[in-house]
LOMARTOR-546279 format. One record per residue (C-alpha): x, y, z; residue in one letter. Coordinates in steps of 0.02 Angstrom, whole numbers. Layout:
BEGIN
<atom c1="X" c2="Y" c3="Z" res="A"/>
...
END
This chain:
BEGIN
<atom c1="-2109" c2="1802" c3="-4732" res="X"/>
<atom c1="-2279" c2="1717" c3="-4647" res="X"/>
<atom c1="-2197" c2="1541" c3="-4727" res="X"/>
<atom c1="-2039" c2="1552" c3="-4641" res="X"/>
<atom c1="-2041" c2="1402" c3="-4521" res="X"/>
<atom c1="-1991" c2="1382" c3="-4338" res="X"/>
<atom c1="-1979" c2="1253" c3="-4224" res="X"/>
<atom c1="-2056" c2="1272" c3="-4067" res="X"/>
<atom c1="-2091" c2="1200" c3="-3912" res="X"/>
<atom c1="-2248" c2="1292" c3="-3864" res="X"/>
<atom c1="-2319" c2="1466" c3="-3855" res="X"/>
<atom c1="-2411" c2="1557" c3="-3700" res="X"/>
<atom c1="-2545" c2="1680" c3="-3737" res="X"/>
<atom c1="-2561" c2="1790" c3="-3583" res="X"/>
<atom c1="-2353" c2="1804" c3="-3502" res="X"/>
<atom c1="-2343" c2="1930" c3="-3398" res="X"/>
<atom c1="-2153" c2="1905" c3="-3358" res="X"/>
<atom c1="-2064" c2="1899" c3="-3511" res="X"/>
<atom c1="-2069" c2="2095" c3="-3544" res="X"/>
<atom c1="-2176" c2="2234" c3="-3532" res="X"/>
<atom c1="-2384" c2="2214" c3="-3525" res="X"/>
<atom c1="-2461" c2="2051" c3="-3562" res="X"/>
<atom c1="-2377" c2="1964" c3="-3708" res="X"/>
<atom c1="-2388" c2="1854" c3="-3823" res="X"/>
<atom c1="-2220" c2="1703" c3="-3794" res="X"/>
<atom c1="-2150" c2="1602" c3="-3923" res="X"/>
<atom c1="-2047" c2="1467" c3="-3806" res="X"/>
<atom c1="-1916" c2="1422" c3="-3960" res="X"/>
<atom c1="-1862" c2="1239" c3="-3977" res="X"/>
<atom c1="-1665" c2="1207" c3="-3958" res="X"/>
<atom c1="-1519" c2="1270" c3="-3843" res="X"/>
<atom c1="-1329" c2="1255" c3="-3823" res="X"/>
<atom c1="-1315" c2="1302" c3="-3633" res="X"/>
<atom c1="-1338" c2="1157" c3="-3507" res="X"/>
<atom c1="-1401" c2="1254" c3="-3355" res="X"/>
<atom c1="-1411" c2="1155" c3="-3183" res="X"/>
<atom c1="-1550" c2="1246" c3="-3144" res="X"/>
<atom c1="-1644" c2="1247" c3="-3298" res="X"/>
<atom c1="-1839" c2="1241" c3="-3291" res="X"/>
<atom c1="-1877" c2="1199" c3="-3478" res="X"/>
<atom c1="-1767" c2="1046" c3="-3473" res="X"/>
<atom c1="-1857" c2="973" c3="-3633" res="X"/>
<atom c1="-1813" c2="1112" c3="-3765" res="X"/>
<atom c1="-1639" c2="1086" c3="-3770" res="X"/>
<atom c1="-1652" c2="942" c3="-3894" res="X"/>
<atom c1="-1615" c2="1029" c3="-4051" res="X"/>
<atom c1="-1746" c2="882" c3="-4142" res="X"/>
<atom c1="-1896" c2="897" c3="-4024" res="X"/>
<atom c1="-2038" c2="1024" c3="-4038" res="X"/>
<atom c1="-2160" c2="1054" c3="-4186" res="X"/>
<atom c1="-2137" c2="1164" c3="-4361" res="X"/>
<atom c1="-2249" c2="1316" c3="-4363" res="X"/>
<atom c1="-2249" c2="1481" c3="-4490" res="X"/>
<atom c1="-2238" c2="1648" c3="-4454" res="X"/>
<atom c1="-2413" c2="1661" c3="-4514" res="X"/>
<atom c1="-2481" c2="1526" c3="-4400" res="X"/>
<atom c1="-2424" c2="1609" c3="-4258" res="X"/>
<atom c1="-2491" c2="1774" c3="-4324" res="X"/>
<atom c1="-2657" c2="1704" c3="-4340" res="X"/>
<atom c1="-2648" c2="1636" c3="-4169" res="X"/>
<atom c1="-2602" c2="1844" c3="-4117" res="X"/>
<atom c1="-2737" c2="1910" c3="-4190" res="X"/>
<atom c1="-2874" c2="1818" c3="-4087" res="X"/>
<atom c1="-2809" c2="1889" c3="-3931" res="X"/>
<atom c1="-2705" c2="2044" c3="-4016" res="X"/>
<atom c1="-2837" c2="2167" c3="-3908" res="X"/>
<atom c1="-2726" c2="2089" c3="-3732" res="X"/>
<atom c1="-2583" c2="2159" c3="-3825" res="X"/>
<atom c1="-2585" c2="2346" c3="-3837" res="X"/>
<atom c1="-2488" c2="2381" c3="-3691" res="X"/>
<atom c1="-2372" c2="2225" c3="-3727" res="X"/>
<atom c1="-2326" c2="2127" c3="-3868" res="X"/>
<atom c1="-2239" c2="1951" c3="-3921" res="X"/>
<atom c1="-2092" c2="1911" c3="-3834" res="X"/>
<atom c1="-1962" c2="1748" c3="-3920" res="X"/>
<atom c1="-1912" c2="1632" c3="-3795" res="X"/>
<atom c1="-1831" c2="1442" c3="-3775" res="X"/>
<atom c1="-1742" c2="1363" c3="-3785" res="X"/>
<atom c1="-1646" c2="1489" c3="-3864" res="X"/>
<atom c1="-1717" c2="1601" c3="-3985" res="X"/>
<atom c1="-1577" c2="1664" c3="-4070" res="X"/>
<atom c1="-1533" c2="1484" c3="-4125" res="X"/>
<atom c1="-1661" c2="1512" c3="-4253" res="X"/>
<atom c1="-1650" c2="1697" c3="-4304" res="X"/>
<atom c1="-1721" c2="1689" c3="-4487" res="X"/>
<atom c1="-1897" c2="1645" c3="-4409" res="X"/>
<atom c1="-1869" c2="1777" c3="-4276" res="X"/>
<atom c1="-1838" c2="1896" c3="-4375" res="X"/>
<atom c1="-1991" c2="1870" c3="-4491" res="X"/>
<atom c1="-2092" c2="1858" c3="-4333" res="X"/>
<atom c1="-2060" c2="1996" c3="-4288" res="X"/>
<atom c1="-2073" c2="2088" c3="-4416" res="X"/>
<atom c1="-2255" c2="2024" c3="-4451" res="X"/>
<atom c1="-2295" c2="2071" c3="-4280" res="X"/>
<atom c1="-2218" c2="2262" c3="-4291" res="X"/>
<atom c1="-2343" c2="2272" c3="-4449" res="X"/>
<atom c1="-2485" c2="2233" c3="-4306" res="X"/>
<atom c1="-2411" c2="2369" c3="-4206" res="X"/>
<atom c1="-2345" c2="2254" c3="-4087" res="X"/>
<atom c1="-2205" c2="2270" c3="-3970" res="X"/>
<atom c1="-2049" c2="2135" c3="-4002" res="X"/>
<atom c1="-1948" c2="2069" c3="-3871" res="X"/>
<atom c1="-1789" c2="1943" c3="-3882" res="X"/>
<atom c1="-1769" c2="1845" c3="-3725" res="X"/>
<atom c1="-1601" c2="1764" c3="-3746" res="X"/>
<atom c1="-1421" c2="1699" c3="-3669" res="X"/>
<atom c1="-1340" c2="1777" c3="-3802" res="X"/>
<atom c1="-1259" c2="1613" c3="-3876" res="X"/>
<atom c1="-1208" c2="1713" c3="-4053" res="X"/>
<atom c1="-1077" c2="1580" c3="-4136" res="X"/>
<atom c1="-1074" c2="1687" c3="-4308" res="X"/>
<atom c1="-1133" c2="1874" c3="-4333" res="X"/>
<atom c1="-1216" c2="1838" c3="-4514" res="X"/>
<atom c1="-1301" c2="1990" c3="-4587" res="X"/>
<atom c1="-1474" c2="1899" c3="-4518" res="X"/>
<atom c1="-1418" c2="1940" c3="-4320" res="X"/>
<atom c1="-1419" c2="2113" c3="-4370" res="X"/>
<atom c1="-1589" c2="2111" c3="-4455" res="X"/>
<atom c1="-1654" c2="2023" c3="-4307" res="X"/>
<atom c1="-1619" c2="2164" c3="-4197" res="X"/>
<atom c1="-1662" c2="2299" c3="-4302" res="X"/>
<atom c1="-1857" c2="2231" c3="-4275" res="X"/>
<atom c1="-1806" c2="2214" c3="-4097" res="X"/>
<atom c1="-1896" c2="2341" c3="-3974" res="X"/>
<atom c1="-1815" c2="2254" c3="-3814" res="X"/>
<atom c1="-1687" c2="2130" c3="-3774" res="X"/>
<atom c1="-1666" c2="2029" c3="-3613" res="X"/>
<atom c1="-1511" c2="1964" c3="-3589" res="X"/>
<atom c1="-1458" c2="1829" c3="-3471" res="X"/>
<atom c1="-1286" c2="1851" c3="-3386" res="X"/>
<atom c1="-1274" c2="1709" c3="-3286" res="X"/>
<atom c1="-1105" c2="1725" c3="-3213" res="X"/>
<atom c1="-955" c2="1850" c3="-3264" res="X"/>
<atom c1="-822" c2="1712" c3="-3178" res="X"/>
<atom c1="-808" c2="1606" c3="-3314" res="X"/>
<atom c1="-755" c2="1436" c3="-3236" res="X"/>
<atom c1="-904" c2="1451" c3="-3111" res="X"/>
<atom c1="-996" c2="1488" c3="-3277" res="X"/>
<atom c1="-941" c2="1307" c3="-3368" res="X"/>
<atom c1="-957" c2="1239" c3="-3221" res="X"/>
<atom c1="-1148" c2="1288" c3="-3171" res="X"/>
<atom c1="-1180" c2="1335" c3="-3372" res="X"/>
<atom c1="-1078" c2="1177" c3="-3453" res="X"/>
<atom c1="-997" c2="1319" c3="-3584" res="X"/>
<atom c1="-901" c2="1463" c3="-3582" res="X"/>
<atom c1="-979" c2="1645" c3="-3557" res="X"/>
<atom c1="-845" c2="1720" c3="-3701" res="X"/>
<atom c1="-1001" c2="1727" c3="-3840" res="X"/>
<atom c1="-1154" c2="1787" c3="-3706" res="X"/>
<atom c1="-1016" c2="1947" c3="-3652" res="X"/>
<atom c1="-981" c2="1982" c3="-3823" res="X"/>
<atom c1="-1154" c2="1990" c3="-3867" res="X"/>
<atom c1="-1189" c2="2118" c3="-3722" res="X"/>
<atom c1="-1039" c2="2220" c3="-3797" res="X"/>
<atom c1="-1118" c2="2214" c3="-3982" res="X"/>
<atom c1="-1278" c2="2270" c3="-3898" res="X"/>
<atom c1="-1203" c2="2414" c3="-3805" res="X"/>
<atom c1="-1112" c2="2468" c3="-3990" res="X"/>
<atom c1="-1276" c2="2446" c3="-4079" res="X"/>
<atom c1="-1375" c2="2559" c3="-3936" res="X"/>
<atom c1="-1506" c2="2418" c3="-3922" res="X"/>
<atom c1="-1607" c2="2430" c3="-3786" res="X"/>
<atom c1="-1590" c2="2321" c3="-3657" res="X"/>
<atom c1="-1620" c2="2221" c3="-3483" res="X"/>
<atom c1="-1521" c2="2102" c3="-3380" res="X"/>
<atom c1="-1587" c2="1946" c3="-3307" res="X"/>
<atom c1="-1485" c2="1886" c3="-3178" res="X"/>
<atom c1="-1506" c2="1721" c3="-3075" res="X"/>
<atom c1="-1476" c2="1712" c3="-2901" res="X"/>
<atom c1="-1420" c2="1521" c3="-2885" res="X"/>
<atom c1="-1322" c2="1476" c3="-2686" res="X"/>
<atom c1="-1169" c2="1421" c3="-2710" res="X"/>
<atom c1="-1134" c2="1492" c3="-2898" res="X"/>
<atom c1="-1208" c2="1658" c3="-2907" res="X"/>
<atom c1="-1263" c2="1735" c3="-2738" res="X"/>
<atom c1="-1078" c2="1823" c3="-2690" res="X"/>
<atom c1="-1049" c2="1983" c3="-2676" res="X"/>
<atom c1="-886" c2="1960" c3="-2783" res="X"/>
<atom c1="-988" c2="1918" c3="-2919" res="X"/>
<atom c1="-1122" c2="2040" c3="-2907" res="X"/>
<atom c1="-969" c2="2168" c3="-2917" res="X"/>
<atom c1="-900" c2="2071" c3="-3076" res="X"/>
<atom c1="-1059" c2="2104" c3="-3163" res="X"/>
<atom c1="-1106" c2="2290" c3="-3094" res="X"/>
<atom c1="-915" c2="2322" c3="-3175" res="X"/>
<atom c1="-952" c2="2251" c3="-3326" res="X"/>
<atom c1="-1136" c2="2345" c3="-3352" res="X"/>
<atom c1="-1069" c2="2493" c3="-3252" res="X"/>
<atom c1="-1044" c2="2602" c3="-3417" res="X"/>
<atom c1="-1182" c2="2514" c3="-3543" res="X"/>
<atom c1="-1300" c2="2655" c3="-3572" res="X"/>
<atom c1="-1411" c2="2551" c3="-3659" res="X"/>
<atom c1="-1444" c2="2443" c3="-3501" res="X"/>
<atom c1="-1611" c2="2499" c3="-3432" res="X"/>
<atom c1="-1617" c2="2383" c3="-3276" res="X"/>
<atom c1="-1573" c2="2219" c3="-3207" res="X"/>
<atom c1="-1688" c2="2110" c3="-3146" res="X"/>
<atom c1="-1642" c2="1983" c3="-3020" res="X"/>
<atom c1="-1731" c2="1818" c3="-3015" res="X"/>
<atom c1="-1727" c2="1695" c3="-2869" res="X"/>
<atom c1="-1631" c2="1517" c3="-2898" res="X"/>
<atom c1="-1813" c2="1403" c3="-2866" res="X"/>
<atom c1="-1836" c2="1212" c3="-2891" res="X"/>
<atom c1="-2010" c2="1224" c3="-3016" res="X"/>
<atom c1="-1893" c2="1140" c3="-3156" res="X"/>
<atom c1="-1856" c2="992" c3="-3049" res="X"/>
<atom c1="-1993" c2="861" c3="-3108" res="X"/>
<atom c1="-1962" c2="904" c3="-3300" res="X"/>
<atom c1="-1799" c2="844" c3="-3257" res="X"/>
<atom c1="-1831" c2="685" c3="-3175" res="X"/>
<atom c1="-2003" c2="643" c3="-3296" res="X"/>
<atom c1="-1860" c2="641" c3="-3448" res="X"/>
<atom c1="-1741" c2="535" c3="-3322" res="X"/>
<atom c1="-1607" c2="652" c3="-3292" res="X"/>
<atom c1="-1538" c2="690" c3="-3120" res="X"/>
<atom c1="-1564" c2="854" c3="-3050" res="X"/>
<atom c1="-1392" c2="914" c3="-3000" res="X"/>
<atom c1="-1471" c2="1056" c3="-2878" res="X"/>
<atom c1="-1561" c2="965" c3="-2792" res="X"/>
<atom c1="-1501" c2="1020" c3="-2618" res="X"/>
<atom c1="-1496" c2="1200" c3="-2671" res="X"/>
<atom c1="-1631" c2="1305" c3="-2586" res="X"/>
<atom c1="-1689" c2="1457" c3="-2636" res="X"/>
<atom c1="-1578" c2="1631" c3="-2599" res="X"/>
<atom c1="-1631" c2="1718" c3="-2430" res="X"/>
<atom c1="-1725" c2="1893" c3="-2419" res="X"/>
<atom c1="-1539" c2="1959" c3="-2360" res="X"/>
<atom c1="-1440" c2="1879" c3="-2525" res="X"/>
<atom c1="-1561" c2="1967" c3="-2644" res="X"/>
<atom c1="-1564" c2="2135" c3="-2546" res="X"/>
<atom c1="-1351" c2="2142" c3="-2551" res="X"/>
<atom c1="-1330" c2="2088" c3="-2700" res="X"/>
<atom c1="-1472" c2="2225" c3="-2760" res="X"/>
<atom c1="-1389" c2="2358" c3="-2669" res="X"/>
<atom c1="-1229" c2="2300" c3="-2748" res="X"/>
<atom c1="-1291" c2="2326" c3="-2924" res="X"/>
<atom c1="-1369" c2="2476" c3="-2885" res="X"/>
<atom c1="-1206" c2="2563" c3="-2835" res="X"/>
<atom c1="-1155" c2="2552" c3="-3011" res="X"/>
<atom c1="-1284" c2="2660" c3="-3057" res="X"/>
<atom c1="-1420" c2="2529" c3="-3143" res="X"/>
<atom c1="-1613" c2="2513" c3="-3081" res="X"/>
<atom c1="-1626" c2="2347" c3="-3003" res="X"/>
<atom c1="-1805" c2="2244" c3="-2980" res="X"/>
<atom c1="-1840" c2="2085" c3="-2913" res="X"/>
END
């Protein structure tokens, strides 16, 4: 298990966003969406990023593991699930340190091997990204189809895993009320859904994108207003889910 390798781009040691308490984040190398707004540009090549082991990582844990008891280690990208061998004997080494586990993912499942399941079932907390129920708006700002990410949040919702929403609040793609109402439908009866967390569309990726000379599609796109986030929270709260931002 501490041999399995992984190929990351880079780990933080104190997150404070990527689940509950101060954590521990694995930033995963690799990813098959091509988000326009996308502010880790440089882990979507599939070849970049370094080889580590479970039990280099879990070394690197246990010097700060004391920041950790009212957190945990969160897997992040890239895409995580792209590599769910190592996640799953991550996490594992980290629930023997009493650690909490969390999956950050977009829910990009092309085949449900027996490994997906053993991946969640050392999975305290998973935070999904729905980035847009209308699925040509989805290939459009995402570059594929949103068929795998809703199945996913279905296969959660069967399996009773706990889980949060991360929505993105992008002009232009995702700030409409129509689609706020697509996606409090869709969540509307998921008991395991704790809470959705909206996140404002910002610009912080921009330079990653133009240091690896690729045009920055959004580049005009300004951040939603006070208003936007409000409705569309008010929105998703009228089909009975806790909404943050």
């Amino acid at each position: 298990m501490l041999s399995t390798i992984g190929h990351i781009h880079s780990y933080e040691t104190f997150g404070t966003v990527d689940g509950p308490g101060i954590r521990f984040v694995a930033f995963l190398q690799g990813c098959f969406m091509r988000c326009k707004y996308c502010h880790n540009r440089d882990t979507w090549d599939l070849q970049g990023g370094k080889d580590v082991t479970v039990g280099e990582l879990i070394n690197e844990i246990k010097t700060y593991k004391q920041f950790y008891t009212s957190g945990g280690v969160t897997a992040s990208g890239g895409e995580a699930i792209i590599q769910p061998y190592f996640v799953r004997d991550f996490f594992t080494a980290a629930h023997e340190m009493n650690l909490h586990t969390c999956l950050d993912t977009n829910g990009y499942v092309r085949k449900y091997e027996p490994v997906i399941d053993e991946l969640l079932d050392v999975t305290d907390l998973v935070m999904l990204d729905l980035k847009q129920m209308n699925d040509v708006v989805h290939q459009d700002l995402i570059g594929v189809s949103n068929k795998r990410t809703l199945e996913f949040a279905q296969y959660l919702q069967k399996r009773q895993q706990k889980t949060w929403i991360r929505y993105v609040i992008v002009p232009g793609y995702t700030d409409d009320e129509e689609s706020a109402h697509l996606l409090g439908q869709f969540i509307e009866n998921m008991d395991n859904v704790e809470k959705v967390e909206l996140l404002p569309y910002h610009k912080l990726g921009k330079n990653k994108w133009e240091t690896l000379g690729y045009k920055y599609e959004l580049e005009d796109v300004e951040s939603p207003s006070a208003e936007v986030m409000k409705t569309i929270k008010d929105i998703l709260n009228s089909y009975g889910k806790k909404v943050i931002y």
